[in-house]
N, C-alpha and C positions, 0 to 999 in steps of 0.2 A: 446772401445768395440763396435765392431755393430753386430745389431740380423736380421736375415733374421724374417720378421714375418708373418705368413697368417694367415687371420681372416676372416668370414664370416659378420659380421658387424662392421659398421664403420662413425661415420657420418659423413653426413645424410642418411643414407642408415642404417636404424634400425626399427627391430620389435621387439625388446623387450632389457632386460637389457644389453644385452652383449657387445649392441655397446657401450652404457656408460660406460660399463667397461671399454672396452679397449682403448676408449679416453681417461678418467680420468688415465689409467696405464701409456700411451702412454707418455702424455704430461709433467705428472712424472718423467717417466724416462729419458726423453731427458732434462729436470733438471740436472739431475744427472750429465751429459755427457755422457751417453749412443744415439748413432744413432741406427737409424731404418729404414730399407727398406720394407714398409709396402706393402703386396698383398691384394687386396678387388677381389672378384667377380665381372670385371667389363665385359665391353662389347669389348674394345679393349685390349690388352695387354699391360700393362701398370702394374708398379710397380712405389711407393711412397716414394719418401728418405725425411726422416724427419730427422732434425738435429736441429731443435730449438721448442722449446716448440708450438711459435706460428703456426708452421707450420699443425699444428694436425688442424687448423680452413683453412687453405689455401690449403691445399693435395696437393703439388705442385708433377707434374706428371711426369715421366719420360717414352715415348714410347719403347718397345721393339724393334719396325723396325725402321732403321735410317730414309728412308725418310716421315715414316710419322711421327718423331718426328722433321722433318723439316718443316713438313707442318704445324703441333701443334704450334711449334714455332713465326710463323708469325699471326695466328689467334688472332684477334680482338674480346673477349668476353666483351658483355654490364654488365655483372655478376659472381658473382661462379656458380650460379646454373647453366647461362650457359656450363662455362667452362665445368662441371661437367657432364651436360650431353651431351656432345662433345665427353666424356672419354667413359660414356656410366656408370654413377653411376644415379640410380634412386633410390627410396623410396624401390624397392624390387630387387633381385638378379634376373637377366634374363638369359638364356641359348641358346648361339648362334652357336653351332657347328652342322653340319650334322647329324642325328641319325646314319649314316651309319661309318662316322669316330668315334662315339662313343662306338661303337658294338665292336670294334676293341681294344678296349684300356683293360683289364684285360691281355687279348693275347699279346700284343705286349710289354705292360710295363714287365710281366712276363718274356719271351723270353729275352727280352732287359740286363735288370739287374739283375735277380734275382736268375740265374742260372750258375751263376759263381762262381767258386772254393773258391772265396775269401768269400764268405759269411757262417757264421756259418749255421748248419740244422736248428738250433734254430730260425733264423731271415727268413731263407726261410721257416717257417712254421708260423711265424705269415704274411708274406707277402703273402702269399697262402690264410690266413685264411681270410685277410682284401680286395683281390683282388675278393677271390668266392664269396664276400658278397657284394662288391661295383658292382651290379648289378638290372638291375629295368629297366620298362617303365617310373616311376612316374619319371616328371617334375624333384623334387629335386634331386634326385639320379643322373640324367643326368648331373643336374648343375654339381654336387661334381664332378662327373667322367671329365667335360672338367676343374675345377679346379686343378683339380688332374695333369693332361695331361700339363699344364699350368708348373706348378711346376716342371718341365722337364728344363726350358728355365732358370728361376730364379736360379736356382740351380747350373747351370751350367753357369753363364755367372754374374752376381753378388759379390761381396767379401765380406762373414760376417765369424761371428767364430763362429755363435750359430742359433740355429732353435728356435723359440717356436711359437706353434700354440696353436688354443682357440675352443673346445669341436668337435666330429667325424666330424663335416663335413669336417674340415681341418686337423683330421689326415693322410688319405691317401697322401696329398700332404705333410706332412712332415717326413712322413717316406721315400717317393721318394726321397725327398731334402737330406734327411741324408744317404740314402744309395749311392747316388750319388758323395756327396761332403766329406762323412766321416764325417762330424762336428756333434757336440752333437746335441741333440734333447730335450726342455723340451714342453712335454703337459699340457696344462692349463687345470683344469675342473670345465666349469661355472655349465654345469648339463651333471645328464647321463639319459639315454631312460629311465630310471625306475623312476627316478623324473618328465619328460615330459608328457610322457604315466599314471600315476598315478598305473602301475602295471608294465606286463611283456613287453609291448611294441613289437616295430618291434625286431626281431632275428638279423636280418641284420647289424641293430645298434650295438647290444649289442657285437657284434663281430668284429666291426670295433672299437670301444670303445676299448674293452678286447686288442683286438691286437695293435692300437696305442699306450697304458700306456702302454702297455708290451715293446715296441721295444722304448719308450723315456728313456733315462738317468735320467729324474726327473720328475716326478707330480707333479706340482700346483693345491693344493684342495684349493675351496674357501672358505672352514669352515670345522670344525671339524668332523659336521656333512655327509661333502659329504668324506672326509678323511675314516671315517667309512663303507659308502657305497661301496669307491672302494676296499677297503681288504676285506668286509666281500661277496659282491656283483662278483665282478671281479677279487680276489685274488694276488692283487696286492703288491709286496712285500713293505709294508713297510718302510722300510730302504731308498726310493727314493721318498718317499710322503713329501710332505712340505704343510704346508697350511698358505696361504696367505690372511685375509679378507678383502675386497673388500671396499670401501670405496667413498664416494659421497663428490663433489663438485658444488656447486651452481655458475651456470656460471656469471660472473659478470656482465653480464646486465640485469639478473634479476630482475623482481619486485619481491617485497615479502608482500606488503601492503594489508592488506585484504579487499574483494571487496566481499561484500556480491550481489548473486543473489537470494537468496529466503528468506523468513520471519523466518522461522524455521531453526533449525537445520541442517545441510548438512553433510550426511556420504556418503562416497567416496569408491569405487571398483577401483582400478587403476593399468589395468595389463592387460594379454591375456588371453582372453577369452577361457579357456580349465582346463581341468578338476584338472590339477597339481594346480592350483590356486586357488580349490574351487568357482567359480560365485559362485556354484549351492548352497553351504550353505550360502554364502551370500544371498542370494535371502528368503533360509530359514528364517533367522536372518529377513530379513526388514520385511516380512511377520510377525513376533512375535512383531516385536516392536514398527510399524503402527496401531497395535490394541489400543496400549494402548496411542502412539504419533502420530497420523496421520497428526500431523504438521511437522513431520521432511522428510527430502528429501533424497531418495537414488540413488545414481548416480552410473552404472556400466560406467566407461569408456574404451575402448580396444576395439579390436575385435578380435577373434577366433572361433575356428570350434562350440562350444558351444549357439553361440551367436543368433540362430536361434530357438534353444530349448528353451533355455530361456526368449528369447522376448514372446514364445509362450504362455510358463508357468505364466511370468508376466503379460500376458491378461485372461487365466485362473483363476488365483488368484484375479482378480478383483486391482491389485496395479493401475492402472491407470496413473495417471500425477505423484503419490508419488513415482514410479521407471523410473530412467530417463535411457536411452541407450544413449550414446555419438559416438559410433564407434570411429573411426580411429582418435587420435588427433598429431599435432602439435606439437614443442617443446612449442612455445607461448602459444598453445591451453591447454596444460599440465599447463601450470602456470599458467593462471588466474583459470582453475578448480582448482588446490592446494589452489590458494588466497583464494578463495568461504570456501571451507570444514571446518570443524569444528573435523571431526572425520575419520580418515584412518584405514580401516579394510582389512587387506590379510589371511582369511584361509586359507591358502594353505595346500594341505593334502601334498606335499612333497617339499621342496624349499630350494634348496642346499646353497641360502643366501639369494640375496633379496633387491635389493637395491631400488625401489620404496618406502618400508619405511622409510629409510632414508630420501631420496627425501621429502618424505610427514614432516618429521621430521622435515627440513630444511624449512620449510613455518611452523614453530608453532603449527602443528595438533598433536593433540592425535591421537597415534597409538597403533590400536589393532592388536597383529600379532599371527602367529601360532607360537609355541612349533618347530612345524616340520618346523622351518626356522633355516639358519645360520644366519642371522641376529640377529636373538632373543640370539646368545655366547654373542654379541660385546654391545648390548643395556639394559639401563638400567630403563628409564625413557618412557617404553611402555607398557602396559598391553600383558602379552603372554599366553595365552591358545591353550588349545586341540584342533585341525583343526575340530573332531568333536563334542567336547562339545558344542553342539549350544545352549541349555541355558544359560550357564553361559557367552557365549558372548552376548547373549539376554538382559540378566541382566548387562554386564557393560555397555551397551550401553545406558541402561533406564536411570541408576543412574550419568552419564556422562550425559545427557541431564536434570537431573532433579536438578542435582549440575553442573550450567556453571562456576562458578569460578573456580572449581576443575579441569573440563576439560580442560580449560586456562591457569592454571598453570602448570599441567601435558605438554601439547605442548609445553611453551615456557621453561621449563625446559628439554623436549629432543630435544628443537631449540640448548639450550646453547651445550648438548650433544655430537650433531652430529655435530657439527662445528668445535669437536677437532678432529675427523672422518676423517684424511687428506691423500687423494694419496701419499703425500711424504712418510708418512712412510713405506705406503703397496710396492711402489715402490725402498723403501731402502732394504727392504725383496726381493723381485726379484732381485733387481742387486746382491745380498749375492748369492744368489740361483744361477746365472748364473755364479761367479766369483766360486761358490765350483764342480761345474759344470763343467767349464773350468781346472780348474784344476787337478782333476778326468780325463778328458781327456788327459792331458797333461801327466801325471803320465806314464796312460794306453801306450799313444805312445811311450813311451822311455822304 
């Protein structure tokens, strides 16, 4: 079996969980014996054939134009990250086409394919509803639309038997890919605009969302939770949702040895910095529990749009050296902070899973997480409360620092936990879902 797949992150190229995800999916399923011809948002066009596990650490590349995968060929890189940024993969998604070829693409993609006899009313109105919407000045909209434009070339010149992409930015290109080639389409959904947004969010999302699950063959929800969101949110029928939870592996050259850097206690923020995640009750929380332990140490680490209010508020509040801001970390830079903590806390007011707990899990931390996680179906050995009962997290955290044996024990029993937390299986569940999938199609054709 091989899956055409487009993804917006990938590493190293990640700003938040999704790339872990779909590494950890990736490397999975090419276990399995499933192939993958991976799409990243790069800078040249270039598509990824993975065919062995190890390949998910090496991206080995394959150019769209012949001669300059002749020129690829012959280069001498001193490193990957060379190679890599040869390809044109950096730390963030860049957007290199004309504004003026951009202006052009809802027009021409429509004309193109969209209005031919062969396609139901049905599919030419969510293709109408996803193309009025994939429109914008803003930077990332431009990305999506020459991703999109991309997805033209793939689709057509490629051999898979199955599409699956991972949350809106890559639906539009795989609704092309599958009107294109006929092949099934499954949409993955790590989040939607209303978990991101912490409310109504952009319009523009929610309609490229609505009409991507509409026009896939099957939904991948990452928890029960986001399951719920898309039927009751998006009206998504049912009958083609699966949910698959997500699942963390600690890469094996990890340390995991703890390396204290302060005296006190260490509670940890480890996420992006925006509102879906809660900083802002965090910030509440350290502020209630420095009055009473001004020896313990609060670390937000991440960076997002948030991150400027809250530096401001944390000099307001007088937290001084007892709230630390980290910004933008490392994989390395991620794991000696894990080594350090004592205590992992994510309110997220909305968080369709969550795998930073885990993560935090997997280094022996007590983890405090929200209710409104899908992490919090799959876990058992982590305290879970109300994103906004900020007492009662107030108070586990006092009674966690005032009893360390308990909070010790608590870690290394949801270390032992999440170690049985394996890709394999979540990735046994995909290939089910792609093989019921395929056959569902097969049916249809005949």
């Amino acid at each position: 079996m091989k899956v055409l797949m487009f993804t917006w992150e990938f590493p190293p190229l990640i700003s938040g969980g999704l790339g872990m995800a779909c590494y950890g999916m990736v490397k999975a399923l090419l276990s399995l014996g499933v192939e993958v011809d991976l799409v990243l948002p790069t800078r040249e066009i270039v598509y990824f054939p993975l065919r062995q596990p190890s390949d998910v650490d090496t991206l080995p590349a394959v150019f769209f134009e012949q001669s300059k995968q002749m020129l690829y060929s012959v280069q001498k890189f001193a490193s990957l990250k060379e190679r890599l940024e040869y390809i044109g993969i950096s730390e963030y998604p860049e957007s290199y086409f004309q504004l003026s070829e951009i202006q052009r693409f809802a027009e021409s993609v429509t004309k193109e394919y969209w209005t031919s006899e062969s396609i139901s009313y049905h599919e030419q109105e969510l293709f109408r509803q996803m193309t009025d919407n994939l429109v914008g000045e803003e930077d990332l909209i431009r990305k999506v639309q020459e991703f999109t434009m991309r997805a033209d070339k793939f689709a057509r010149v490629l051999d898979y038997d199955l599409i699956h992409v991972h949350d809106w930015l890559t639906y539009p290109a795989g609704m092309l890919a599958r009107r294109i080639s006929g092949k099934p389409l499954v949409a993955h959904v790590h989040a939607t605009e209303f978990d991101r947004a912490g409310g109504p969010g952009d319009e523009r999302v929610h309609k490229i969302e609505h009409s991507g699950m509409r026009f896939a063959d099957k939904v991948i929800a990452v928890s029960q939770y986001t399951a719920q969101m898309i039927m009751s949110r998006y009206r998504i029928d049912s009958g083609k949702i699966r949910i698959v939870h997500n699942a963390f592996s600690i890469p094996d050259d990890a340390v995991r040895d703890k390396e204290r850097i302060f005296k006190g206690p260490v509670i940890l923020f480890l996420g992006r910095i925006t509102l879906q995640k809660g900083p802002d009750y965090f910030m509440d929380i350290a502020h209630k529990v420095l009055q009473s332990h001004p020896e313990a140490r609060f670390i937000m680490a991440g960076t997002g749009d948030m991150g400027r209010k809250l530096l401001r508020r944390s000099a307001s509040l007088k937290l001084r050296h007892r709230f630390l801001f980290t910004g933008f970390l490392n994989r390395k830079q991620v794991e000696r902070i894990l080594r350090a903590a004592d205590i992992y806390v994510l309110p997220s007011v909305s968080e369709p899973f969550g795998i930073s707990p885990l993560e935090a899990m997997s280094f022996g931390i007590t983890s405090i997480i929200s209710k409104q996680s899908g992490v919090a179906e799959i876990v058992n050995h982590a305290f879970k409360i109300d994103f906004w009962d900020t007492d009662l997290w107030v108070e586990t955290i006092k009674h966690l620092i005032s009893n360390p044996d308990k909070c010790v024990k608590m870690g290394i029993d949801g270390m032992h936990e999440v170690n049985k937390i394996q890709w394999n299986d979540a990735a046994v569940k995909i290939r089910d879902i792609y093989n019921e999938t395929l056959t569902e199609y097969s049916r249809n054709q005949d």
